[in-house]
C-alpha positions as CSV (number, residue, x, y, z in Angstrom):
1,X,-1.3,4.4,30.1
2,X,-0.2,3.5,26.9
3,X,-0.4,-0.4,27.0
4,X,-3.6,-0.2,26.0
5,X,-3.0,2.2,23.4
6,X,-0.3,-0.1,22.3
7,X,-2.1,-3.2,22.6
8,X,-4.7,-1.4,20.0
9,X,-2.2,-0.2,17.2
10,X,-0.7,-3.6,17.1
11,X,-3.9,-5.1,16.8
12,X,-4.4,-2.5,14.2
13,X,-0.7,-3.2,12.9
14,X,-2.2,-6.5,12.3
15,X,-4.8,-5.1,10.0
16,X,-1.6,-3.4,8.8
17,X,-0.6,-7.1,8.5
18,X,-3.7,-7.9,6.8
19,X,-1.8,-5.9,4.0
20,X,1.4,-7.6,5.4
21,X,-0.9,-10.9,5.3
22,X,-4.7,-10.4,3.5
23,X,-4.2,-6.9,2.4
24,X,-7.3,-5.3,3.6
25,X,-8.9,-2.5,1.2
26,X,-9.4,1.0,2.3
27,X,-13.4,0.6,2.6
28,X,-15.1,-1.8,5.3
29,X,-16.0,-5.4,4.0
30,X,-18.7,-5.3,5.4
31,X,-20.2,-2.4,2.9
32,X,-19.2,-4.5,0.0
33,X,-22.1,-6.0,-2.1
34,X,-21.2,-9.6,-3.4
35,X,-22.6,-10.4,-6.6
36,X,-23.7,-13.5,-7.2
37,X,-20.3,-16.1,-7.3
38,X,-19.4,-16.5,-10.5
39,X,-18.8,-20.1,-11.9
40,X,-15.2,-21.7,-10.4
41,X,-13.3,-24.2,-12.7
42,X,-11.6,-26.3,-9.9
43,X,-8.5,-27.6,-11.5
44,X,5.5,21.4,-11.5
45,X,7.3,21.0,-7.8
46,X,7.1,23.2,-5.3
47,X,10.1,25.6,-4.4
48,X,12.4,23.9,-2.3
49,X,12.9,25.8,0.5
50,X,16.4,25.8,2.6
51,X,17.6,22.6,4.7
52,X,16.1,22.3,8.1
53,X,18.9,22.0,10.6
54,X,19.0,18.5,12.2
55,X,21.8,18.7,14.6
56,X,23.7,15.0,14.2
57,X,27.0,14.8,16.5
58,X,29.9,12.8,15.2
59,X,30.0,10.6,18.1
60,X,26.7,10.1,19.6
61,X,26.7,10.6,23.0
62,X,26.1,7.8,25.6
63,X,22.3,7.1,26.6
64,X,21.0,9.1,29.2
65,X,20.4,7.6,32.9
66,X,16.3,7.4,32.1
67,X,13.2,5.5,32.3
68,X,13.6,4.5,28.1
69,X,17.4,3.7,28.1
70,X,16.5,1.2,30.9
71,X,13.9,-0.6,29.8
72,X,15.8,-1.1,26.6
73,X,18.9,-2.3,28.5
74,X,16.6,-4.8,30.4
75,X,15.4,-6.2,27.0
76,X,18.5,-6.9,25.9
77,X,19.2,-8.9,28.9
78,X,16.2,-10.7,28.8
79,X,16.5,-14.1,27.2
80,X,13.4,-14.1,25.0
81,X,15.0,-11.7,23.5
82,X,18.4,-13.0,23.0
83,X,19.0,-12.4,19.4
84,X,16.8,-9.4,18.4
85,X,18.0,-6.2,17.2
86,X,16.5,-3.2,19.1
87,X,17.0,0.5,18.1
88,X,15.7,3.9,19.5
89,X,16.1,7.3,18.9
90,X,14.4,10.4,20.1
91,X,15.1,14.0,18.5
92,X,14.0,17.2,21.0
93,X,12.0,20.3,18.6
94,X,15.3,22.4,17.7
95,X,16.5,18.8,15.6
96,X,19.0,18.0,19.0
97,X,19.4,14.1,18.7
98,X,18.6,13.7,22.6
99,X,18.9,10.1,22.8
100,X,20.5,7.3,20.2
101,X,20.3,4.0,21.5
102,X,21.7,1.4,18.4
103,X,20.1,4.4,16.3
104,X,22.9,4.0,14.1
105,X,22.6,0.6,13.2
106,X,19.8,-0.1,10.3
107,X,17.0,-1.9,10.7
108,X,14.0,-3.7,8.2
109,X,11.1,-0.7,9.2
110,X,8.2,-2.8,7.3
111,X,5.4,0.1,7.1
112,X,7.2,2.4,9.0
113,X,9.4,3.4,5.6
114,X,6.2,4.7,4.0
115,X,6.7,7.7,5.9
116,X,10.0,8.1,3.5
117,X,7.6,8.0,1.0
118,X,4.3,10.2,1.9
119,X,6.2,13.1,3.3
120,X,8.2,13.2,0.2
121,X,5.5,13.2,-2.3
122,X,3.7,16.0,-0.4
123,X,6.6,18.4,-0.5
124,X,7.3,17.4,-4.0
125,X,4.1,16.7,-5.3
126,X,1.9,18.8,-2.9
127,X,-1.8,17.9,-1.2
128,X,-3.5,18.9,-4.4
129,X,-2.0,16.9,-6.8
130,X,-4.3,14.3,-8.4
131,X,-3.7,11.5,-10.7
132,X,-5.4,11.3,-13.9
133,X,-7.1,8.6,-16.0
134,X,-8.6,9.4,-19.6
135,X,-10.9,7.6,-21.6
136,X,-10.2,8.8,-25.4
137,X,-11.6,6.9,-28.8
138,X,-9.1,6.0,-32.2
139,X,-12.9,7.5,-34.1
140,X,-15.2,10.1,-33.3
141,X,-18.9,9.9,-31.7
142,X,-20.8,9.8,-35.4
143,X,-24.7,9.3,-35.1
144,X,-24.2,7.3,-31.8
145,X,-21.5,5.3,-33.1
146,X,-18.1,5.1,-32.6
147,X,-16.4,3.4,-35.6
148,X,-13.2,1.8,-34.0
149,X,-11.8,1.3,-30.6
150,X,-12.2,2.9,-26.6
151,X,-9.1,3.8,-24.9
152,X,-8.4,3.7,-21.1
153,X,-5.7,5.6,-20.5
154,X,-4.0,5.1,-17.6
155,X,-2.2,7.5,-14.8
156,X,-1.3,5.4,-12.3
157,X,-4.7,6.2,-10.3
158,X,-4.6,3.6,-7.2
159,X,-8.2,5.1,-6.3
160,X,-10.0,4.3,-9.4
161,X,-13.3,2.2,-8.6
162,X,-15.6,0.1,-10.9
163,X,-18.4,2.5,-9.8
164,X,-15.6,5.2,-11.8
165,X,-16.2,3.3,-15.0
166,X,-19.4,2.8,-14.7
167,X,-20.6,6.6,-14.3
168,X,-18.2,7.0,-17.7
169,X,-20.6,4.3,-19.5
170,X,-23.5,6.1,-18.0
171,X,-22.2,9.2,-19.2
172,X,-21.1,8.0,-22.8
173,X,-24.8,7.0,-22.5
174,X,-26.2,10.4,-22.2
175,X,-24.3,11.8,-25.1
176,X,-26.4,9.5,-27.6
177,X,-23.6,6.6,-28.1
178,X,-25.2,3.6,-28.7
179,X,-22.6,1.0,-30.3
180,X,-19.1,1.0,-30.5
181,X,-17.8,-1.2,-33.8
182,X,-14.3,-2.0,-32.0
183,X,-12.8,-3.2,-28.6
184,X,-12.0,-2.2,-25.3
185,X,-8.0,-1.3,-25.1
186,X,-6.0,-0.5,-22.5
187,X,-2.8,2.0,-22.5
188,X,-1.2,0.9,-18.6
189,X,2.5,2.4,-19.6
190,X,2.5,4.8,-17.6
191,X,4.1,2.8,-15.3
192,X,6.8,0.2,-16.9
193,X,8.3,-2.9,-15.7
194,X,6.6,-5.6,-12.9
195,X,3.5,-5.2,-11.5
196,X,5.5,-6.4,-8.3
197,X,8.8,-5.3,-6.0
198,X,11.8,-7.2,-7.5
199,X,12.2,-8.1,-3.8
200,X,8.7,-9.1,-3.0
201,X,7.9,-12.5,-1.7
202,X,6.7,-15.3,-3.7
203,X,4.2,-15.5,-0.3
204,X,3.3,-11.8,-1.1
205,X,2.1,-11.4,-4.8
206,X,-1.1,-13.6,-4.9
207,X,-2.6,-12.1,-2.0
208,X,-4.6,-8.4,-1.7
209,X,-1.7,-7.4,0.3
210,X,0.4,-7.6,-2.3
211,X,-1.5,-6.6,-5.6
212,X,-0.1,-5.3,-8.2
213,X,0.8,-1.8,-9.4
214,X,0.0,-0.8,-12.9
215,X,-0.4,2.1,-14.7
216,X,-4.0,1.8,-14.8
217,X,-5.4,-0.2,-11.8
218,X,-8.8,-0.5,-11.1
219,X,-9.8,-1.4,-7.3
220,X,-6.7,-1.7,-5.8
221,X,-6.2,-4.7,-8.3
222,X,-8.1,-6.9,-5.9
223,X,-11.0,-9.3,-5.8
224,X,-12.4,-11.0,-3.2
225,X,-12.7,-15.0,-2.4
226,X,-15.7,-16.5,-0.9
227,X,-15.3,-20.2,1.1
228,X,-17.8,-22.5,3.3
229,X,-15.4,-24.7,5.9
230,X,-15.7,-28.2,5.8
231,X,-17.6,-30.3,8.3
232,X,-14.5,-30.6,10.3
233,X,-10.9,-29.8,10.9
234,X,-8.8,-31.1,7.8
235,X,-11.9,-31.4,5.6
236,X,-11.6,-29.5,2.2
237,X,-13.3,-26.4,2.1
238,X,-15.6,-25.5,-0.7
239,X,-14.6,-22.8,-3.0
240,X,-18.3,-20.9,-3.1
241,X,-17.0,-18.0,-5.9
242,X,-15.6,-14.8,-6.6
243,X,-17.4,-11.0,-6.0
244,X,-15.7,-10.3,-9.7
245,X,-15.2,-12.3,-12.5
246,X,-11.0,-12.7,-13.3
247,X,-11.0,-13.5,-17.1
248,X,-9.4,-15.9,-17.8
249,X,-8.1,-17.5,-14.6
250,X,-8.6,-20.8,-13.3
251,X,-9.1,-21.6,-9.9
252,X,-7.0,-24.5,-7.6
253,X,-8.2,-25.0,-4.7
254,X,-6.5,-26.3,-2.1
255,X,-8.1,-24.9,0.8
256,X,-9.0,-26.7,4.3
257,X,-10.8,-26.7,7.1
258,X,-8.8,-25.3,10.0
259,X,-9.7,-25.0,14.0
260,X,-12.7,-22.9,14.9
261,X,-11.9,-19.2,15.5
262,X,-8.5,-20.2,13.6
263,X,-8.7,-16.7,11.6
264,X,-7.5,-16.1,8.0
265,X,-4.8,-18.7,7.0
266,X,-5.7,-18.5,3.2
267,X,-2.7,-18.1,1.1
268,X,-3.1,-17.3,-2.4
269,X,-0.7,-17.8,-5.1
270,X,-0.8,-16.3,-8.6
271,X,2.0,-13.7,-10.4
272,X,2.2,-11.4,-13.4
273,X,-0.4,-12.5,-15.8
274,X,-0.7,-15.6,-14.8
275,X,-4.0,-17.7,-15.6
276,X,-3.4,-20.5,-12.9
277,X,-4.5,-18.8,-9.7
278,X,-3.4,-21.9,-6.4
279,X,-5.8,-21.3,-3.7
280,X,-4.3,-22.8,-0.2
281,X,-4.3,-23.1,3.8
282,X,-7.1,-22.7,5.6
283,X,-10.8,-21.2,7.0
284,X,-11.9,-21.6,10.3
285,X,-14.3,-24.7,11.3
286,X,-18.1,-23.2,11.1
287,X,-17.2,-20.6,8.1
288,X,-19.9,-20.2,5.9
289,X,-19.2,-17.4,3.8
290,X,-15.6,-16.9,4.9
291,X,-13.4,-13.6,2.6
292,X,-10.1,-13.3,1.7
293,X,-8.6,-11.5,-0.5
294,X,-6.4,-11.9,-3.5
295,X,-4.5,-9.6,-6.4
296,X,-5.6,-9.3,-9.6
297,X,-3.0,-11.0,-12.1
298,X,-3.3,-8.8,-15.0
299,X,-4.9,-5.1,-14.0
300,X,-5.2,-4.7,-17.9
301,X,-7.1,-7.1,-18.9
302,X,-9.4,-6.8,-15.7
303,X,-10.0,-3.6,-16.5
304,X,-10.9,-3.4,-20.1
305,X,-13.1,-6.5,-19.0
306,X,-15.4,-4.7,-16.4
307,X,-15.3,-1.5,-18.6
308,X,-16.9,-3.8,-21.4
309,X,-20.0,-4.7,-18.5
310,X,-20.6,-1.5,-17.7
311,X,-21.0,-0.2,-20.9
312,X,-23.4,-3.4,-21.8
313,X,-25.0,-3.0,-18.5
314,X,-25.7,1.0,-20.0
315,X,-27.2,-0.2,-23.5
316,X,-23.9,0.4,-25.2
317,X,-23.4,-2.2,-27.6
318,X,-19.4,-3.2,-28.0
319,X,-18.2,-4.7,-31.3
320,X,-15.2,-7.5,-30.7
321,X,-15.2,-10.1,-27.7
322,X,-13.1,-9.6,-24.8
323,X,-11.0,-12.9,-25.5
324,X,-10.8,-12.3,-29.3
325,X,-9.4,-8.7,-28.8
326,X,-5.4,-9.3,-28.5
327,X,-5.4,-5.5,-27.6
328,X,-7.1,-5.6,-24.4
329,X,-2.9,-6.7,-22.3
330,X,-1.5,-3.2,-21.8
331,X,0.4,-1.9,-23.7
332,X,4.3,-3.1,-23.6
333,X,6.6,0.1,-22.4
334,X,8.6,-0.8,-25.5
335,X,5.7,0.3,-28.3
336,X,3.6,3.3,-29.2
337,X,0.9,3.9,-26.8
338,X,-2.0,2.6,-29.0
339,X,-3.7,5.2,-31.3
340,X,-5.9,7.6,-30.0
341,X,-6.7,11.3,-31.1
342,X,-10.2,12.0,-29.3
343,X,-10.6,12.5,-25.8
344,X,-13.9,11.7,-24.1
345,X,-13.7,11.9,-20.6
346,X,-11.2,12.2,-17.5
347,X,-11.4,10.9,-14.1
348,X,-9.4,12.4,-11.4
349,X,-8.2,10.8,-8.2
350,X,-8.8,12.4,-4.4
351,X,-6.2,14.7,-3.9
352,X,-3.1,13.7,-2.3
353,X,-3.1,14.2,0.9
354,X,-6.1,12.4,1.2
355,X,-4.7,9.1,-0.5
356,X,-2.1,9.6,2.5
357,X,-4.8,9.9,4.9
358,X,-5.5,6.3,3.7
359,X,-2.2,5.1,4.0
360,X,-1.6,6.3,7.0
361,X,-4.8,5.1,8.3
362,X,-4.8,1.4,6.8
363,X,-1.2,0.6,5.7
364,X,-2.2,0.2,1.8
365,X,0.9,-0.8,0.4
366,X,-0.4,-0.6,-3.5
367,X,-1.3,3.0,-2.8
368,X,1.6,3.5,-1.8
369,X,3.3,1.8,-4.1
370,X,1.7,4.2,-6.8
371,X,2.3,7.4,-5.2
372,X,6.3,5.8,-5.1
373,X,6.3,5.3,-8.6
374,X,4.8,8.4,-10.1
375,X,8.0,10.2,-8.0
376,X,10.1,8.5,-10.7
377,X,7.7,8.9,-13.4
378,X,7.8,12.9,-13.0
379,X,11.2,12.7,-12.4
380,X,12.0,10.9,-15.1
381,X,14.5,8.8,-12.6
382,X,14.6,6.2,-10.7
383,X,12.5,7.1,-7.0
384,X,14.6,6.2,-4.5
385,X,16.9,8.5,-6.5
386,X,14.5,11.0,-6.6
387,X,13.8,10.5,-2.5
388,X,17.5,11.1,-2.0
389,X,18.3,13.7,-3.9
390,X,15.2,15.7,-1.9
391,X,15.7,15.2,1.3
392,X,19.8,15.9,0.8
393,X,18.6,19.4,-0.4
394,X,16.7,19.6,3.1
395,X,19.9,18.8,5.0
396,X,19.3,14.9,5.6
397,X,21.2,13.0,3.7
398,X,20.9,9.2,4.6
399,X,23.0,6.8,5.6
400,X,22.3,3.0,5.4
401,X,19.4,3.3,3.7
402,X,18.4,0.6,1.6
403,X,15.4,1.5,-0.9
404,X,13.6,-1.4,-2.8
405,X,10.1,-0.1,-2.7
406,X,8.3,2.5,-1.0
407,X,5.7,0.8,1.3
408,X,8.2,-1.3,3.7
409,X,6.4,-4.9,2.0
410,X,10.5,-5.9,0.8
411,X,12.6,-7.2,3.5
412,X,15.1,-5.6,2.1
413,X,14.7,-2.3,2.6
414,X,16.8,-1.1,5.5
415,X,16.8,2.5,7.1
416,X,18.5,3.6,11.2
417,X,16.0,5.0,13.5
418,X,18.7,7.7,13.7
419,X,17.7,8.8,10.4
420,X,13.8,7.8,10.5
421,X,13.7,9.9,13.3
422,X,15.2,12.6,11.7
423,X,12.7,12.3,9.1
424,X,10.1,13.1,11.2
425,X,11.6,16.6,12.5
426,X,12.7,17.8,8.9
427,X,9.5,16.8,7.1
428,X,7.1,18.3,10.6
429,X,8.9,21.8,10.0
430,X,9.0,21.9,6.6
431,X,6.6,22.9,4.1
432,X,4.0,20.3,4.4
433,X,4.6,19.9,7.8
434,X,1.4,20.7,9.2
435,X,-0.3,18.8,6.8
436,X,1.9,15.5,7.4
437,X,1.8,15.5,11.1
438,X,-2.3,16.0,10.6
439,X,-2.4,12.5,8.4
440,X,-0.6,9.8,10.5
441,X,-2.9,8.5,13.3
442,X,-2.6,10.3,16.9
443,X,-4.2,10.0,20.4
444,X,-3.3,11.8,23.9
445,X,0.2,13.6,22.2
446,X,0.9,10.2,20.3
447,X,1.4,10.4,16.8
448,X,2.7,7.9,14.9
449,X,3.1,5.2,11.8
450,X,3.5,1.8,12.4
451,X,5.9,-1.3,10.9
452,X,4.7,-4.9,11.8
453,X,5.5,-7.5,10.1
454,X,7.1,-11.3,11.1
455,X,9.8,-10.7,13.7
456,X,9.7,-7.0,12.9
457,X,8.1,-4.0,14.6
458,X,8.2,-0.5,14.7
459,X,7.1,2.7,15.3
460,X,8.1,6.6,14.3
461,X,6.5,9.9,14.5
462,X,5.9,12.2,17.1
463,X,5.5,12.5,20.9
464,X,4.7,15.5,23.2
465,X,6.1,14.8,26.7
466,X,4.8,16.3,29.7
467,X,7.0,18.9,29.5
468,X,5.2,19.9,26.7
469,X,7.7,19.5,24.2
470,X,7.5,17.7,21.0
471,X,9.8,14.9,19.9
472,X,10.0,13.0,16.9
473,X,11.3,9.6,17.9
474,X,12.0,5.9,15.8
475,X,11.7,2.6,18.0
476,X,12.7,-0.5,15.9
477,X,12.6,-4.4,16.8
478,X,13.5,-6.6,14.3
479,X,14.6,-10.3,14.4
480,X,12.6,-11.6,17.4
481,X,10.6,-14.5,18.1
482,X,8.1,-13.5,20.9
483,X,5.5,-11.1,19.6
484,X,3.9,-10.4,23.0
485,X,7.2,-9.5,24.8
486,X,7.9,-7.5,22.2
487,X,4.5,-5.9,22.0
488,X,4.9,-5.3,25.9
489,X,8.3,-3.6,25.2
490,X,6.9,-1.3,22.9
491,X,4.0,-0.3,25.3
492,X,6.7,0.5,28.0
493,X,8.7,2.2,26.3
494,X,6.2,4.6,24.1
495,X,5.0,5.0,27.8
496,X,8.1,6.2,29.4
497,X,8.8,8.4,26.3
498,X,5.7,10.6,27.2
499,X,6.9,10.3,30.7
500,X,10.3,12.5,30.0
């Protein structure tokens, strides 16, 4: 029954892996309008209520004579499998750890771990809270003229669209301005240090994927790349544009011309304000106006540059060029956010518990990588601290757990199934519960959030059995070399879970 199910959530996993390999945005491609290319140079928190018993014996007890501990003593005979690391457990609804099989044992949970994440923001943060961006001036509105400088003050927002800063130019509009004698500047300290993980992968940060978090970011800090294939396989392919205009950056492209039906093998290279953006692997034979995607290398500056169109676009005339105005880079954490004493306009985000809908639904690791960071930010502490410290108040208190981000993209980040499993059952009874279990993905009494990256998969939520009772479970594979055995593993054991 469920190897179809299975089938579709790892091909889904894989558009999970198009954020664990081209990072695909939460809205369809295929509604996105493509301007024409632009010119390439080739070269307060809620109460916390009482801790949820989760019942963890000191020695777990031996794996019950059943359809699941079977199959997973099978695969660990096969020889395809020699090598990998499996892990499962399953947790009944009064917190009774009913099976541990290697639970104890920590594994790399790619997506998985941003259930760690989500269910803590919503308890702390709660479904309503927004984030906020601000547009303020350093001069007042004076006879339709502003004499100094525009603002955009960021709050972390991963949400924010270009269509956002254009309504504000359409607004500013309305209210009579008609010039501004200054630039366009951006305050992005909201967040400080790298745009990146410290443990990202070099492989990671050029790509949509792995774009950059900032404290103002402006569609998920990604553009889209356009290519034709060559006439055949190992001809260059021709770089046709960009859907928006990266100031500043210059394009090397090394892209070719791989078999037809090949799929996405475009890698793209950049980093933290970088200006040389490499361009490399390849588009299948008969592209003609192949996509991928790629991360923006300074959200800033990106920004502040589209802000500046839209307000052109809207009649608003604004004084100093984009490349003359030293301003426009955010601001550095270690300096005064830059002057600015009249606020214009605000722009919240969708609440959120609907940006973990979205994570939920497509695996967005910079969403979630934003939602991570403004844990710490309110906090005023690090967020894995701040992750800890929670869920030890709610009577799980982790063991093995390894925190470098909160989306899963770091391969270091470690956690058991024991304790993702226990996860589940303490954040589905607590205070958000109801609204948590409603935003992962479910079908037929199979809820659940899934991991997949290369040589690693897994899957945790929540399964109702046919005895009607609900379980919250972990399964973890990691360090594997056959996808589709491991893919058929997963099917037959999610199967004879439901089965119990």
């Amino acid at each position: 029954m469920w190897k179809n199910l299975v089938i579709l959530l790892l091909a889904s996993a894989l558009a999970a892996s198009l954020l664990l390999r081209r990072g695909a945005a939460p809205t369809a491609t295929a509604a996105l309008q493509l301007p024409s290319p632009q010119p390439v140079q080739v070269a307060p928190p809620a109460v916390t209520p009482p801790p949820s018993p989760v019942s963890t014996p000191a020695i777990p007890p031996p794996a019950p004579p059943n359809a699941v501990a079977k199959l997973l003593k099978e695969a660990r005979a096969n020889p395809v499998l020699t090598g990998a690391a499996i892990g499962f457990c399953l947790i009944d609804s009064k917190g009774v750890v009913t099976m541990d099989d290697n639970a104890g044992t920590a594994f790399i949970p790619a997506s998985s771990f941003k259930t760690l994440t989500t269910a803590t923001a919503l308890e702390i943060l709660g479904p309503d809270f927004h984030f906020t961006t601000e547009l303020k001036s350093t001069a007042p509105i004076q006879e339709g003229v502003i004499k100094g400088d525009l603002v955009i003050v960021g709050g972390g927002d991963p949400m924010l669209k270009l269509d956002d800063l254009k309504a504000w130019a359409i607004d500013l509009k309305q209210r009579g301005l008609v010039r501004i004698t200054g630039g366009i500047r951006v305050d992005s300290s909201f967040f400080s240090g790298s745009l990146y993980g410290d443990f990202w992968n070099w492989g990671d940060i050029g790509n949509g994927y792995g774009s950059g978090v900032a404290g103002l970011n402006l569609n998920h800090n990604r553009y889209i790349v356009m290519f034709q294939a060559g006439p055949e396989v190992g001809s260059p392919a021709q770089l046709l544009g960009i859907n928006l205009e990266i100031p500043g950056a210059i394009w090397k492209n090394e892209v070719t011309t791989g078999p037809a039906d090949s799929g996405d093998g475009v890698m793209i290279h950049g980093g933290e304000n970088t200006t040389a953006i490499h361009l490399r692997g390849t588009v299948p034979l008969g592209a003609v106006k192949f996509q991928a995607r790629g991360a923006v290398p300074d959200p800033a500056r990106f920004a502040a540059h589209h802000f500046r169109a839209a307000l052109q676009a809207a009649g608003i005339q604004v004084g100093r060029a984009v490349n003359t105005t030293a301003t426009i880079a955010s601001t550095p954490p270690t300096s005064a956010p830059a002057p600015s004493t009249h606020s214009l306009l605000k722009h919240d985000s969708p609440p959120l518990l609907e940006i973990v809908k979205s994570i939920h639904k497509v695996s967005d690791n910079h969403e979630t990588e934003c939602v991570f960071r403004v844990l710490g930010v309110k906090a005023g502490k690090p967020s894995a601290e701040v992750i800890r410290e929670h869920w030890k108040t709610r009577g799980l208190e982790f063991a093995g757990l390894r925190m470098e981000d909160g989306s899963g993209l770091s391969r270091a980040d470690f956690i058991r199934p024991l304790d993702l499993a226990r996860l589940q059952f303490v954040a589905g009874t607590g205070p958000q519960g109801i609204a948590y279990k409603a935003s992962l993905l479910s079908e037929k009494g199979l809820t659940w959030k899934i991991g997949a990256m290369s040589g690693i998969r897994a899957f945790t939520g929540y399964a109702k059995t046919k005895s009607g009772e609900e379980y919250s479970y972990a399964l973890m594979v990691n360090h594997y070399t056959d996808g589709k055995t491991v893919s058929e593993l997963c099917s037959r054991v999610l199967d004879a879970m439901m089965g119990l």
